[in-house]
C-alpha positions in Angstrom: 103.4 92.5 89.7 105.0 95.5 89.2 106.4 96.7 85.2 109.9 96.0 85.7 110.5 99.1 83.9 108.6 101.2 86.6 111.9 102.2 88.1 114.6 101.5 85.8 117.5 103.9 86.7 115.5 105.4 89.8 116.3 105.0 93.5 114.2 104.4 96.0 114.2 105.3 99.7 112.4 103.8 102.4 112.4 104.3 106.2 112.1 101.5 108.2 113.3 99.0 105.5 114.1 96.7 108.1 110.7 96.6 109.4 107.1 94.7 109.4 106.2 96.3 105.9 109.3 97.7 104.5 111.0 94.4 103.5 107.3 93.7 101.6 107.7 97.2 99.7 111.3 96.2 98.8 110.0 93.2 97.7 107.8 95.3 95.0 110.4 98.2 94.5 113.2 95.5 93.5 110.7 93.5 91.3 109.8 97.2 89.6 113.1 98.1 88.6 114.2 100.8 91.6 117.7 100.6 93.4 116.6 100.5 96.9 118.0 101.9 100.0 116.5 102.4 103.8 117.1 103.1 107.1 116.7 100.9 110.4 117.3 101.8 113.9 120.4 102.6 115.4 122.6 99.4 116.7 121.1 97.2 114.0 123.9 96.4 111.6 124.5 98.7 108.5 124.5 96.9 105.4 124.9 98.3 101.7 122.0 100.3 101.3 120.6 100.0 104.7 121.9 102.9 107.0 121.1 102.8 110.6 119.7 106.5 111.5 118.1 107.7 114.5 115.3 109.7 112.9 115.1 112.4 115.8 118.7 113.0 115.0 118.8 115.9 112.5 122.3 116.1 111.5 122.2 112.2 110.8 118.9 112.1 108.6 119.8 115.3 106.8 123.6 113.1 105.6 121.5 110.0 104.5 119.1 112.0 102.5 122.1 113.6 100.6 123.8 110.3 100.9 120.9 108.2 99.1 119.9 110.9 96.5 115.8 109.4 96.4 114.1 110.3 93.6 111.2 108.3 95.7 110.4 108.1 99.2 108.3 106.0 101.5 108.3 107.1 104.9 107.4 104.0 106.8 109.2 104.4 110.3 107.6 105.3 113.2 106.4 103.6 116.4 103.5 102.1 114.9 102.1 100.0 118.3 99.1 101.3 119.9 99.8 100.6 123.0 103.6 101.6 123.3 104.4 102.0 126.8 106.7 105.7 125.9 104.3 108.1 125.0 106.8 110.7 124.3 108.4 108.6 121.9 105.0 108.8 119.8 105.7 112.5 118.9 109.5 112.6 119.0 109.5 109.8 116.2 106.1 110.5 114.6 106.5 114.1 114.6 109.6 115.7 114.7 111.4 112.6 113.1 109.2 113.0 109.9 109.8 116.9 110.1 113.6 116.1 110.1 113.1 114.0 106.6 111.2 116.4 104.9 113.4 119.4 105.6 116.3 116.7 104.5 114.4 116.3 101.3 113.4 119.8 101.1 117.1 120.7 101.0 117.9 118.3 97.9 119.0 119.8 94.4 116.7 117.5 93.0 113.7 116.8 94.3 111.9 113.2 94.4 109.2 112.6 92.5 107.0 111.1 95.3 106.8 111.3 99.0 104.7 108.8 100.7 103.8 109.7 103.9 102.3 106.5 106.3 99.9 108.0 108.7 97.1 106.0 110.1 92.9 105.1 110.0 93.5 105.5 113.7 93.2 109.0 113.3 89.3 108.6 112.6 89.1 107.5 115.9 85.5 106.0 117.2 83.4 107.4 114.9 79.6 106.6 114.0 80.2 106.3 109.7 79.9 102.8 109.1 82.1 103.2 105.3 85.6 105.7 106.8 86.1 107.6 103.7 88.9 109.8 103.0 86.8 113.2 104.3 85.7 111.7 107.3 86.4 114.2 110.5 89.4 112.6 112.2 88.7 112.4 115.8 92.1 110.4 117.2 91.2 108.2 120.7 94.7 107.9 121.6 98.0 109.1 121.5 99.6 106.9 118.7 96.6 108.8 116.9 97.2 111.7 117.8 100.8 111.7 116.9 100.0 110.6 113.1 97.1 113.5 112.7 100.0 115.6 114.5 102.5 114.6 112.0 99.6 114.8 108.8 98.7 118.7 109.5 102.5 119.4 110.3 103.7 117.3 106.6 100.9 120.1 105.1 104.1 122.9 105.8 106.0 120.9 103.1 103.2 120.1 100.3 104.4 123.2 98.6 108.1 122.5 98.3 107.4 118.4 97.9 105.2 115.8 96.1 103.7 114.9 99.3 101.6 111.6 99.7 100.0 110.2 102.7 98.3 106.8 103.2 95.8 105.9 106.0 96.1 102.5 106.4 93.5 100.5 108.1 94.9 97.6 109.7 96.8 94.8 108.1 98.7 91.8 108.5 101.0 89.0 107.1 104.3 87.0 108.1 106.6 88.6 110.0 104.3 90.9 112.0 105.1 91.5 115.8 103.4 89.0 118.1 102.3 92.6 119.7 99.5 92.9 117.3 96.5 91.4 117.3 96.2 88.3 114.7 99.4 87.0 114.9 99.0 86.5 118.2 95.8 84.9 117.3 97.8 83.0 114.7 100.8 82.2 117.2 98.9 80.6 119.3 96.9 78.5 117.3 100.5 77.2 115.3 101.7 76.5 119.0 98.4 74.1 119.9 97.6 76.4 122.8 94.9 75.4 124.2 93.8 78.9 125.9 94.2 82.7 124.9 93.7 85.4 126.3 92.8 88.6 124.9 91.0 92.2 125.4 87.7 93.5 123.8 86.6 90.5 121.9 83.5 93.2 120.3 85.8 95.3 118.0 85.4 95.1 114.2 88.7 96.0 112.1 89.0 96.0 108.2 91.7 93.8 108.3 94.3 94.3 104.9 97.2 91.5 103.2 100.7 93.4 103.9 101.3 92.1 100.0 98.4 94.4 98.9 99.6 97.1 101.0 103.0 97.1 99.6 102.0 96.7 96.1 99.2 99.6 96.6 102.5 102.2 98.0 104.9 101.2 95.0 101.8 102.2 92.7 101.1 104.9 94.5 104.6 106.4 94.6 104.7 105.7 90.1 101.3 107.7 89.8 102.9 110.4 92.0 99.3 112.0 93.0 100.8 114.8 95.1 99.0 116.6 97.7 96.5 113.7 98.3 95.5 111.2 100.9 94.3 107.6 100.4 93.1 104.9 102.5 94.3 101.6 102.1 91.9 99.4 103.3 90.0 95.9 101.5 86.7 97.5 102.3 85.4 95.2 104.4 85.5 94.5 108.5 85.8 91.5 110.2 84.7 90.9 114.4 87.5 89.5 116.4 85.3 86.6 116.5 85.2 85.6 112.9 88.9 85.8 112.8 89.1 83.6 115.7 86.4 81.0 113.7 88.8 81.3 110.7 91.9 80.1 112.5 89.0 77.3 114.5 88.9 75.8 110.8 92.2 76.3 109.2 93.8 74.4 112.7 91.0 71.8 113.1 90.3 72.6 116.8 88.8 75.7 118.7 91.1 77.9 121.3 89.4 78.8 124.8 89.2 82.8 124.8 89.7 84.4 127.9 88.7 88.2 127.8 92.0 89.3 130.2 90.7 93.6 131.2 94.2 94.2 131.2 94.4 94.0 127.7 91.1 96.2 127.3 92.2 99.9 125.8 90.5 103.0 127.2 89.1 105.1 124.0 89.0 101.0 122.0 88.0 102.3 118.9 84.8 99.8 118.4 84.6 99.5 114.4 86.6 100.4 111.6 86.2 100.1 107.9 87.1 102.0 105.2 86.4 103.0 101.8 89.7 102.2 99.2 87.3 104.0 96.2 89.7 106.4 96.0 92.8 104.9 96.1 91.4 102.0 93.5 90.8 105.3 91.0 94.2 105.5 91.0 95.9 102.7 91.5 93.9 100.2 89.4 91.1 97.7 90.6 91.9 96.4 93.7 91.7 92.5 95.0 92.4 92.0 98.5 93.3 88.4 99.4 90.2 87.2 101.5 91.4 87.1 105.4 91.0 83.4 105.7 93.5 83.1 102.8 96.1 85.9 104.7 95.5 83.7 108.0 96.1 80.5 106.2 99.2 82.0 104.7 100.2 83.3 108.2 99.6 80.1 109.5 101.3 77.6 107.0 104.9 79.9 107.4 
């Protein structure tokens, strides 16, 4: 847990508060001491602190950031599903939304002390490193990809006027995620009693991360304030699709018939991912992901 003296007197901003991992990172910003405020999408309701900003709006992201005052940022918004059906969107929100917040912040008096950037280990794309450190050659399979190594090299215009941080997250989980996403649609089903499932490549291997150790590894990263560096945040390890699925076989007391459905088979599936945290732990502190059976468990029991 977080020093609650960490952010005594400091405010924090974070895009997409209202989202998967933002209200985990609130979570761990309040318990550190910060003043949080965010943003969510347009039409949800505003709410002290929380201010509803289309990020692709200029004028309205440039008011907020004046508005707010952050002297600490975490960029979390974005459309952060693979397979979004508006690939457009990818780049308008990705890209040119993030652009629009760093000019904002760019135009401050005061400057913030830290701004995380959350990018993506899908920009490594499918490659043949079995450990994904942080110099591995990005080589994005898909658009969603491609807009986060758009929006890295474009962030790289603003490293000399901001403390600029980006994360590479390798996949994670917890309560709350999207049904969209991989294990808790696993999990879903298995707290329903379905009896079937059906799913896409069933031979991918993912290093799957706790949202709670994400979270806890931004607000630490955003008090160190190591500017003009990237980190993975990954547990190091990977897990097949099919030793998740044992998991959730022993933590529900009955197996679930799979159903390999080639609709829901990617073009460009990235085949394995796993990543090395060594550099983020030099910073941060010894890390200690939760095992996955414990996240699943905890996923399960909610």
């Amino acid at each position: 847990m977080a020093a609650a003296q960490e952010g005594a007197g400091k405010r924090a901003l974070v895009t997409g508060l209202a989202g998967f991992t933002g209200r985990y990172l609130e979570q761990e910003l309040r318990a550190a001491g910060y003043e949080v405020h965010g943003t969510t999408t347009p039409g949800h309701p505003a709410a002290p602190g929380l201010y509803p900003v289309d990020l692709t709006d200029r004028a309205a992201v440039a008011a907020m950031v004046q508005q707010v005052q952050p002297d600490v940022v975490a960029h979390l918004a974005g459309i952060a599903f693979v397979g979004h059906a508006d690939v457009e969107q990818f780049y308008r929100v990705n890209v040119v939304g993030t652009r629009h917040l760093l000019e904002a912040l760019a135009g401050l008096a005061r400057k913030p002390s830290a701004v995380l950037l959350a990018s993506s280990a899908n920009i490594y794309g499918n490659t043949s490193v079995p450990v994904i450190d942080e110099n591995v050659a990005a080589a994005p399979a898909n658009d969603y990809a491609v807009s986060k190594l758009a929006m890295e090299y474009m962030a790289r215009l603003w490293q000399d006027k901001l403390p600029l941080i980006i994360t590479r997250p390798f996949n994670y989980t917890g309560v709350g995620q999207h049904e969209n996403f991989l294990l808790p649609k696993i999990v879903g089903h298995f707290r329903r009693r379905a009896t079937d499932i059906e799913l896409g490549n069933l031979h991918v291997w993912r290093d799957f991360s706790d949202v709670r150790m994400v979270a806890a590894s931004y607000r630490a990263l955003l008090a160190a304030a190591p500017a003009g560096q990237t980190f993975n945040i990954c547990s190091g390890r990977a897990h097949s699709l099919g030793e998740a699925l044992d998991m959730m076989a022993d933590i529900a007391g009955y197996r679930i018939n799979v159903h390999v459905n080639p609709a829901f088979v990617r073009a460009n599936e990235v085949e394995r991912l796993t990543g090395d945290n060594a550099r983020l732990a030099a910073v941060v502190g010894a890390l200690a992901p939760p095992p996955l059976a414990d996240t699943l468990r905890w996923m399960y029991e909610a």
